[in-house]
Structures are given as structure tokens and as C-alpha cells.
NUSEVEX-136840 format. One record per atom (N, C-alpha, C): residue in one letter; atom name; x, z, y. Coordinates in steps of 0.2 Angstrom, whole numbers, plus 5000, padded with zeros to 4 digits. Atoms other than C-alpha are relative to their C-alpha. Example, Ala and Ser with C-alpha at 12.3 -4.5 7.8 and 13.67 -1.06 7.14 Angstrom:
<tinus>
('a' 'N' (5004 5000 4994))
('a' 'CA' (5062 5039 4978))
('a' 'C' (5004 5000 5006))
('s' 'N' (4996 4999 4994))
('s' 'CA' (5068 5036 4995))
('s' 'C' (4996 5003 5005))
</tinus>
This chain:
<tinus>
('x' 'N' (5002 5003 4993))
('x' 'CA' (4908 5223 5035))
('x' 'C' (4996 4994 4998))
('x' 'N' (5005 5004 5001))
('x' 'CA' (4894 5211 5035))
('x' 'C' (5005 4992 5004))
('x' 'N' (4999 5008 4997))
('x' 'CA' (4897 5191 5041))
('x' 'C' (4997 4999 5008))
('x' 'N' (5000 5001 4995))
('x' 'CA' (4897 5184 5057))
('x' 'C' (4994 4994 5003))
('x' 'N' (5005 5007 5001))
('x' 'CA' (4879 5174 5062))
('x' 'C' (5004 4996 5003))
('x' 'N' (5000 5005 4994))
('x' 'CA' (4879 5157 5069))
('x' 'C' (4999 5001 5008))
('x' 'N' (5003 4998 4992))
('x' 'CA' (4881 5156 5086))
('x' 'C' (5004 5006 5004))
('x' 'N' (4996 4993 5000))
('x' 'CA' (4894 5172 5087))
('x' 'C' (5004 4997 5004))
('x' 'N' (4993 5002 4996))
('x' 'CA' (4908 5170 5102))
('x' 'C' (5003 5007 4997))
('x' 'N' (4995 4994 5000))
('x' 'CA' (4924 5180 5100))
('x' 'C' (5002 4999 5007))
('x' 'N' (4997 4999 4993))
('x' 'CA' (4926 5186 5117))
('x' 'C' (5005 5005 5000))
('x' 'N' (4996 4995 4999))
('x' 'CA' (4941 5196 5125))
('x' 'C' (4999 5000 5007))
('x' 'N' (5002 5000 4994))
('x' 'CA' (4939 5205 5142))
('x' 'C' (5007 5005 5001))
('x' 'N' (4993 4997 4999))
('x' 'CA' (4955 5210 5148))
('x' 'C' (5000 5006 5006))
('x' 'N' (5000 4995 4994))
('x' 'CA' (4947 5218 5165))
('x' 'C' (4994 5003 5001))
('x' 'N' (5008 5000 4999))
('x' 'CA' (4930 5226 5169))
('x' 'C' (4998 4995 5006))
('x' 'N' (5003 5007 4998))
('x' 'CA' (4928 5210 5183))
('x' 'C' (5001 4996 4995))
('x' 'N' (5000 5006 5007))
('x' 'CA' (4931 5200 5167))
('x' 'C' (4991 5000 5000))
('x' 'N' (5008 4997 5006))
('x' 'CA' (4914 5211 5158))
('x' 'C' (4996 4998 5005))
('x' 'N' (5002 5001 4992))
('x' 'CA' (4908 5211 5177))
('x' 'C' (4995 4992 5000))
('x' 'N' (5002 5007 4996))
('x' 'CA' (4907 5191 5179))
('x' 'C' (4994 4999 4992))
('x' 'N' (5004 5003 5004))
('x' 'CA' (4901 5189 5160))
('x' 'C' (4991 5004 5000))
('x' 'N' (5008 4998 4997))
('x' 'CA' (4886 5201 5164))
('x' 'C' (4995 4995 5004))
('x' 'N' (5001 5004 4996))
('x' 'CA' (4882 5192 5178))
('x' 'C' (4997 4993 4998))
('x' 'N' (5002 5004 5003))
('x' 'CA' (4883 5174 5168))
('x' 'C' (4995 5002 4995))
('x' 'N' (5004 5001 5008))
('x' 'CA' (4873 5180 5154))
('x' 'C' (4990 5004 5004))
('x' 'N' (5007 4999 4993))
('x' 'CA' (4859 5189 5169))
('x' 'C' (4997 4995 5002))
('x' 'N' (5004 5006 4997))
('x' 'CA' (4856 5172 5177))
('x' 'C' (4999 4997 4993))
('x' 'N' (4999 5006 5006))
('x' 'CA' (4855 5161 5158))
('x' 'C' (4990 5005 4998))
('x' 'N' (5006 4998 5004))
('x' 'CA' (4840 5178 5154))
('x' 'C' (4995 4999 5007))
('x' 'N' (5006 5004 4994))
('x' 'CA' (4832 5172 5172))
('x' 'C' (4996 4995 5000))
('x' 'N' (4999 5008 5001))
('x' 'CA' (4834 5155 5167))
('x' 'C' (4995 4999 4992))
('x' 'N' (5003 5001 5006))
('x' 'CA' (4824 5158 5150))
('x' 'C' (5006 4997 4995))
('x' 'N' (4995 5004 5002))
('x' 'CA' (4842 5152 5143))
('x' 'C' (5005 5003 4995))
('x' 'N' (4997 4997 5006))
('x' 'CA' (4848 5166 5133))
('x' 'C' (4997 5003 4993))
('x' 'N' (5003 5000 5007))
('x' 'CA' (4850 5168 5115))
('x' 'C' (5004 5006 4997))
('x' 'N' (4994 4996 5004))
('x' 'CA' (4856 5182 5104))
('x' 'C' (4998 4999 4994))
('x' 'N' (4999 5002 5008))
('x' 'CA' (4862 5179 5086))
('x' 'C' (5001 5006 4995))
('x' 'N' (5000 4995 5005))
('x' 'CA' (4861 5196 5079))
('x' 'C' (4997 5004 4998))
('x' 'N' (5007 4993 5001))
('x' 'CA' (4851 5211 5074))
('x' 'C' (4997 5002 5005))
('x' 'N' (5003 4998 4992))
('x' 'CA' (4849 5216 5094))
('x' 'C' (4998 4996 5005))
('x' 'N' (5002 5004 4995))
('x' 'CA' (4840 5210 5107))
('x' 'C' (5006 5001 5005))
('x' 'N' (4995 4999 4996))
('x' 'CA' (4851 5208 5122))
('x' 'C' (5000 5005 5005))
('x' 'N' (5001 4996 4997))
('x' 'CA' (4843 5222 5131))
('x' 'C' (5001 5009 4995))
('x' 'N' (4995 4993 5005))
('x' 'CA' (4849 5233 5115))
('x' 'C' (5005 5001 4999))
('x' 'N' (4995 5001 4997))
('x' 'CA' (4864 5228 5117))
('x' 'C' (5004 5002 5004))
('x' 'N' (4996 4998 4993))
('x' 'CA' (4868 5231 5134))
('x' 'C' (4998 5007 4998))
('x' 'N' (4999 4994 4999))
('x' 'CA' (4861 5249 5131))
('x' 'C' (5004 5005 4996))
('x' 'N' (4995 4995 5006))
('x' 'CA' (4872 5254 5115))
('x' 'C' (5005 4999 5005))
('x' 'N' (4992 4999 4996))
('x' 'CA' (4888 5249 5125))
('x' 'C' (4998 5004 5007))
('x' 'N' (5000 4993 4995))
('x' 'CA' (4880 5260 5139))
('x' 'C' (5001 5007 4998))
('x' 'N' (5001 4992 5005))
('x' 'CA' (4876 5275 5128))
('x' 'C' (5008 5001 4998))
('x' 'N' (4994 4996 5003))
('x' 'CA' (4894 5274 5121))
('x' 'C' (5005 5001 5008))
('x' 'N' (4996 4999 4992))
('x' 'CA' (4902 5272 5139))
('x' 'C' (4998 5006 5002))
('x' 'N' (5003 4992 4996))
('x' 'CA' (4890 5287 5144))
('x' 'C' (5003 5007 4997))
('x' 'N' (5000 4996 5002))
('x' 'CA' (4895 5296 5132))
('x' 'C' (5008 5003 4999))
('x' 'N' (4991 4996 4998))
('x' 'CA' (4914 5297 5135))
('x' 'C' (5001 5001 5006))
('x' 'N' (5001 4996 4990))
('x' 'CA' (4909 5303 5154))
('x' 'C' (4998 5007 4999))
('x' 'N' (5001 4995 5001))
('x' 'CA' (4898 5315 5148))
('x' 'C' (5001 5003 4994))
('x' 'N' (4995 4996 5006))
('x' 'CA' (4903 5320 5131))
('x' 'C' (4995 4997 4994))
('x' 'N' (5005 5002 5005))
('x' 'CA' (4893 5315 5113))
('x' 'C' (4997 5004 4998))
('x' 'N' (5004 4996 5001))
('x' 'CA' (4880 5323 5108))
('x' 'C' (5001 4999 4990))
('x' 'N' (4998 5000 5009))
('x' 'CA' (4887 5322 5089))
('x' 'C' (5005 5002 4997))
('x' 'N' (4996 4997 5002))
('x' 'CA' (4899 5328 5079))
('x' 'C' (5001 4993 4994))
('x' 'N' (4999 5000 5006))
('x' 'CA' (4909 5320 5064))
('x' 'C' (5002 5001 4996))
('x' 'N' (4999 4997 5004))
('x' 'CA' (4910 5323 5050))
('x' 'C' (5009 5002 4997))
('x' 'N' (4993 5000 4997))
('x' 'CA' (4928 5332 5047))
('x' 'C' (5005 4996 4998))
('x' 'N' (4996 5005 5005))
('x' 'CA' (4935 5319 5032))
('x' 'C' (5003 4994 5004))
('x' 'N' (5000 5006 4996))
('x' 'CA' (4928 5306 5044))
('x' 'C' (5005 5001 5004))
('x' 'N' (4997 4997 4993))
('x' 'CA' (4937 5314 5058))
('x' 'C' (5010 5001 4999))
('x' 'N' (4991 4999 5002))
('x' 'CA' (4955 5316 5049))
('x' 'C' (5002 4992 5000))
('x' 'N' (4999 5007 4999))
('x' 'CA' (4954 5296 5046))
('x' 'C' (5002 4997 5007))
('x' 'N' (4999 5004 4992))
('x' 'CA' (4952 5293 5065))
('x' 'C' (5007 5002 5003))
('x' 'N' (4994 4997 4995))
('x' 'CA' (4966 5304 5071))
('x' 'C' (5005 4997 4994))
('x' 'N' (4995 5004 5004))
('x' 'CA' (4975 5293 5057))
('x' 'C' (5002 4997 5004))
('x' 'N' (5001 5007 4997))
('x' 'CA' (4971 5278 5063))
('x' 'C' (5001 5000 5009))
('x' 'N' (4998 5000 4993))
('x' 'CA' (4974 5283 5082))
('x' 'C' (5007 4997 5003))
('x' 'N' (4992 5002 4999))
('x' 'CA' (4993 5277 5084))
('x' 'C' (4997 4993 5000))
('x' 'N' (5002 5008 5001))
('x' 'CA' (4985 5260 5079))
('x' 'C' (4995 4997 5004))
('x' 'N' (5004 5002 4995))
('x' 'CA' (4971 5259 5091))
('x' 'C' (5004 4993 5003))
('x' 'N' (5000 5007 4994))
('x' 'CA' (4978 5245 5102))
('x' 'C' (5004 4994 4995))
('x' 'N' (4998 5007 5004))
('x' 'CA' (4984 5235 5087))
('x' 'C' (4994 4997 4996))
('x' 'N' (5003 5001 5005))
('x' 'CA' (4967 5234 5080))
('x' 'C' (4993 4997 5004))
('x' 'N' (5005 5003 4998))
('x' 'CA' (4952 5223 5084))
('x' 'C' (4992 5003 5000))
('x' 'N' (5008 4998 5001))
('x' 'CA' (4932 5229 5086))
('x' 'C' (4999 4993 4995))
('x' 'N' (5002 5006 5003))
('x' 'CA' (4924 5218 5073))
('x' 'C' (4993 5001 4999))
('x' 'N' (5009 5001 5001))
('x' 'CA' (4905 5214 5069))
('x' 'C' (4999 5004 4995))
('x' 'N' (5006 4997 5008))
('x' 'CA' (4895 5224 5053))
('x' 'C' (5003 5006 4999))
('x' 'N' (4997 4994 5002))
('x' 'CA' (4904 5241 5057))
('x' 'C' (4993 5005 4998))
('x' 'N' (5008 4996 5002))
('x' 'CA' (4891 5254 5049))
('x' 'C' (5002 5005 5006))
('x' 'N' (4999 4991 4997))
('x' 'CA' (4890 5272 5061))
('x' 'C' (4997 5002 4995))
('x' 'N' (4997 4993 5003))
('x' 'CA' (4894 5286 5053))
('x' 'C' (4991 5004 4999))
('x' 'N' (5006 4995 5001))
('x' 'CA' (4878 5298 5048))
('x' 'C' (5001 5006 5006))
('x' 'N' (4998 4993 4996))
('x' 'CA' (4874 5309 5062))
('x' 'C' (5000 4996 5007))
('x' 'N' (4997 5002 4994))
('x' 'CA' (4880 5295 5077))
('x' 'C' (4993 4996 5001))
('x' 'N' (5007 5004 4996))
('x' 'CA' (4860 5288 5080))
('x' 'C' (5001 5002 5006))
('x' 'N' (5001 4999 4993))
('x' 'CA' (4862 5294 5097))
('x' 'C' (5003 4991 5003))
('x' 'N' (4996 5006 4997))
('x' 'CA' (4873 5277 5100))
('x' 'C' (4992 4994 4999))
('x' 'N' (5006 5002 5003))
('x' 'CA' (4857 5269 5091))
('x' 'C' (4997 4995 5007))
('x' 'N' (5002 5002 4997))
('x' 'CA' (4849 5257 5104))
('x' 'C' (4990 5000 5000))
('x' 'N' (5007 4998 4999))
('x' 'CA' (4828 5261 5109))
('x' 'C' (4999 4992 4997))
('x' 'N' (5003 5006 5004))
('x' 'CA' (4817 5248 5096))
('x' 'C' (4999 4997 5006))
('x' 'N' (5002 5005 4994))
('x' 'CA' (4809 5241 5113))
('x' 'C' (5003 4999 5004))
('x' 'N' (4996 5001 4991))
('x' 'CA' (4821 5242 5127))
('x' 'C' (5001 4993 5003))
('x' 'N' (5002 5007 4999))
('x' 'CA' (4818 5228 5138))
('x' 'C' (5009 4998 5004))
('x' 'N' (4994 5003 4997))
('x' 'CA' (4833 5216 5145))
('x' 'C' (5002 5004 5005))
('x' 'N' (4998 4999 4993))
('x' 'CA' (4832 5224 5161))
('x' 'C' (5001 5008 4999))
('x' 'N' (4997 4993 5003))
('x' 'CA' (4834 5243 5154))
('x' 'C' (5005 4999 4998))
('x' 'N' (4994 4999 5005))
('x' 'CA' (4848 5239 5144))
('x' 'C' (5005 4999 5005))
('x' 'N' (4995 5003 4995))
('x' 'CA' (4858 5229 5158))
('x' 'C' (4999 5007 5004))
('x' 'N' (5000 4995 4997))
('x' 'CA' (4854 5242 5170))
('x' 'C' (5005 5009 4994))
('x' 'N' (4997 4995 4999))
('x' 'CA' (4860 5256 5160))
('x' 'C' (5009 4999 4998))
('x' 'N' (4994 5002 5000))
('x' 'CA' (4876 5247 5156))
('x' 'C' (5003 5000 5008))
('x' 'N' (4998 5003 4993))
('x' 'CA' (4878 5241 5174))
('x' 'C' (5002 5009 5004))
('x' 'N' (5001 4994 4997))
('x' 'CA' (4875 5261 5179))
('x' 'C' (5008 5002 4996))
('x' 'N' (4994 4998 5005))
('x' 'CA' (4890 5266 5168))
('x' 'C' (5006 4998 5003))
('x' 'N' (4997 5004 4997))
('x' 'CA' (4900 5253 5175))
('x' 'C' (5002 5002 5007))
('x' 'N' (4998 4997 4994))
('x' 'CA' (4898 5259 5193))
('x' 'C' (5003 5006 5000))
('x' 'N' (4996 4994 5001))
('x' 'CA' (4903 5276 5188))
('x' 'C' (5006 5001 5000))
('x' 'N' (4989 5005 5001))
('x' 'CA' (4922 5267 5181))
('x' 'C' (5001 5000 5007))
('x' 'N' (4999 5005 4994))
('x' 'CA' (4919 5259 5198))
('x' 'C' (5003 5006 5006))
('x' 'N' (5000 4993 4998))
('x' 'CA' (4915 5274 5207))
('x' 'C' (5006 5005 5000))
('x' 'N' (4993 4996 4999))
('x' 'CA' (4932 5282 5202))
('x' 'C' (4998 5006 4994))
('x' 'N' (5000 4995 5006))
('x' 'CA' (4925 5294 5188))
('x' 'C' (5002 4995 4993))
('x' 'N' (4994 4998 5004))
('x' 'CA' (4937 5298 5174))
('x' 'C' (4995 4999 4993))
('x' 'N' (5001 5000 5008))
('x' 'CA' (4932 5294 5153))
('x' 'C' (5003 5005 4996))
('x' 'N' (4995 4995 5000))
('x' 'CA' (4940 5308 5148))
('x' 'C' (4996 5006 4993))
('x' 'N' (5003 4997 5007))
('x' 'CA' (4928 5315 5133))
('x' 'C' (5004 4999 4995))
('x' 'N' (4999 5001 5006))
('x' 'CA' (4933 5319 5116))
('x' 'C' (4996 4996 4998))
('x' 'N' (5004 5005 5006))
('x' 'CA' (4928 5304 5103))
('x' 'C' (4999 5004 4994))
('x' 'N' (5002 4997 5006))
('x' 'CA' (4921 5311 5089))
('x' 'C' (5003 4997 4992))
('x' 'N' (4995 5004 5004))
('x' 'CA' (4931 5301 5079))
('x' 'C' (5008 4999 5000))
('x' 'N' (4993 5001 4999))
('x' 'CA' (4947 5298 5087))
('x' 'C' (5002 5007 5007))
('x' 'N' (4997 4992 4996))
('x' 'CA' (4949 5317 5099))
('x' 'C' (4999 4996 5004))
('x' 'N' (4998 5001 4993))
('x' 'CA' (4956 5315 5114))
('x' 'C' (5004 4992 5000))
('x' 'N' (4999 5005 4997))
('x' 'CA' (4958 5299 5122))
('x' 'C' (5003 4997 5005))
('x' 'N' (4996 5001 4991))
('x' 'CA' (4964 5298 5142))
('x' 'C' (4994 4996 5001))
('x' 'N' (5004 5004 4996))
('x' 'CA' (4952 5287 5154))
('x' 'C' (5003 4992 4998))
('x' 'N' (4999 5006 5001))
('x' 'CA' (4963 5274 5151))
('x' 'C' (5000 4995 4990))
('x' 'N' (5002 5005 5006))
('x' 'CA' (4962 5270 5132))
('x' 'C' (4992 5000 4999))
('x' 'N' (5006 4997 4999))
('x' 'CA' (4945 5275 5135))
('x' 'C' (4997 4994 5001))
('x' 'N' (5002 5005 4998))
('x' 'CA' (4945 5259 5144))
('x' 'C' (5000 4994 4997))
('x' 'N' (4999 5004 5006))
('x' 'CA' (4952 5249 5133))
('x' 'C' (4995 5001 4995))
('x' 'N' (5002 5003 5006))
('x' 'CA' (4943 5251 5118))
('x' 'C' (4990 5000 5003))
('x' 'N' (5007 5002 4999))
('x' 'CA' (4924 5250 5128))
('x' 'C' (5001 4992 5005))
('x' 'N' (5001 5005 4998))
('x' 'CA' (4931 5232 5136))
('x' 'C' (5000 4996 4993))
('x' 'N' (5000 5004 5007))
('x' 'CA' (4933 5227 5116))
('x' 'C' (4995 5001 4998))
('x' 'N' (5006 4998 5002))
('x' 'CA' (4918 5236 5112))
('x' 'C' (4994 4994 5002))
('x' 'N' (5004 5005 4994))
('x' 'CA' (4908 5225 5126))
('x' 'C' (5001 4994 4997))
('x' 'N' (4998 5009 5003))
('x' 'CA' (4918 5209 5120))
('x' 'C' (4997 5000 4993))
('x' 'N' (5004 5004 5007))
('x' 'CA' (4912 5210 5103))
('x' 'C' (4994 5000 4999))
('x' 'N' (5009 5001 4999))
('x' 'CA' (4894 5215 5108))
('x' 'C' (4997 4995 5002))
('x' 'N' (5001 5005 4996))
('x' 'CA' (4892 5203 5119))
('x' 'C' (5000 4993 4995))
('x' 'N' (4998 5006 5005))
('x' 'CA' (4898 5190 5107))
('x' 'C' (4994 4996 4996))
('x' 'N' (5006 5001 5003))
('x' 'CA' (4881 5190 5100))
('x' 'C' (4996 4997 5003))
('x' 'N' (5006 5005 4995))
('x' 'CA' (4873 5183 5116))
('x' 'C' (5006 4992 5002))
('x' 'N' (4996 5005 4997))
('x' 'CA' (4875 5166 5122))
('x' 'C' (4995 4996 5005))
('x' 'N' (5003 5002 4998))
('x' 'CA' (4869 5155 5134))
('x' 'C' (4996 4992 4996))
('x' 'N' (5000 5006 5004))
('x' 'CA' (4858 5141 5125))
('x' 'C' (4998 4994 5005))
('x' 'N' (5002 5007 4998))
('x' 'CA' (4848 5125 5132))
('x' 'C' (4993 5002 5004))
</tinus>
């Protein structure tokens, strides 16, 4: 796993009004000419990886992995909720779909996050296999895309 730049928050979102309000704050700061991200992604690649993964446990993944990988995850399933997202995870060969468009601008990304997020909102179920760790339910589904979000995000901040 790679190092964490300057500038990095460790957020936690306990609720999607949590992810909700910090959208919101981090919306007006790129209004404002105010935000700053400290990582490899623009903050409009950002917002659309964590949409793409959100999309993708609604509508399913367009990938497959590999079966070694795949015996690992259903290891490490029991431990999901003891285990934190962290920065410089590599994906898997095969998982570019998650991959974030070179140009996508702020307002594409937020938007297809925001569209994802109405859907939750909406009353539809997460409920795809993960390609990594099976089957999941709506609710751990939930969980591990507000860690997702908190550790993405962690890369934006608002500056001066």
C-alpha cells in the first residue's frame, strides 16, 4: 500500500446524511474555487469511482475475479466489519470498469454519485454479488460503500 499525501483527512460516515452533508460542504468549497484534492484523482474522478462501485452493486459488475482472488475475499468476509478501507489498495486485473473517465469533470462525478445515492434514497436494494466477497445483503453493502466514500473523500479538502 502506497503513503498517504499531505493533506489527507481520515473521515468516517456513520450514515448516508453523514456522506450527504459532506457532499454538500465539499459542492459549495468547488463553487467557491475552495477545493483542493491531494491525490492521484480529480475530485470529479472521485466522486465517479465511488458512483461506479455503488452502481455496480444495484446493477451487477461487469467483471469477474479471478478464482484465487475470489477464495481470499470469501476468507476475509467474517472480518469485513473489523477491517478499515485504506489509501494505495491496487484493483485487481480485469476491475477497470471501477476506473474513473481521464476527463470527467466535477460536476459528472458528483452527479453520478448523487444519482446512486437517490436510488439508496429511493428504496432500491444493493443486493449484487461482489466479485470479491459474493453475496453481501443491501445492508453490508451499505456499510462498506460509506467506508469507501470516507476514505475517497479523505483526499479532498476544503483550502483557502
Amino acid at each position: 500500500m502506497g503513503s498517504t499525501p499531505d493533506g489527507y483527512r481520515d473521515l468516517s460516515f456513520s450514515t448516508y446524511d453523514e456522506l450527504t452533508s459532506e457532499l454538500d460542504r465539499l459542492e459549495s468549497a468547488h463553487r467557491a474555487g475552495t477545493l483542493v484534492a491531494s491525490g492521484n484523482w480529480s475530485a470529479g474522478q472521485i466522486f465517479q469511482h465511488v458512483g461506479r462501485f455503488m452502481r455496480f452493486s444495484f446493477d451487477g459488475f461487469p467483471f469477474r475475479t479471478p478464482w484465487y482472488i475470489a477464495l481470499i475475499g470469501r476468507c476475509m468476509k467474517p472480518f469485513m466489519g473489523f477491517m478499515s478501507l485504506k489509501p494505495g489498495i491496487k484493483l485487481p486485473a480485469g476491475a477497470e470498469a471501477l476506473l474513473p473517465d481521464d476527463g470527467v469533470s466535477f460536476e459528472d462525478g458528483i452527479g453520478e454519485l448523487r444519482e446512486q445515492l437517490a436510488r439508496r434514497a429511493n428504496g432500491e436494494r444493493m443486493e449484487k454479488r461482489s466479485p470479491l466477497f459474493g453475496r453481501l445483503g443491501h445492508e453490508r453493502w451499505s456499510k462498506m460503500h460509506l467506508d469507501h466514500a470516507a476514505m475517497h473523500l479523505g483526499f479532498l479538502r476544503v483550502g483557502e
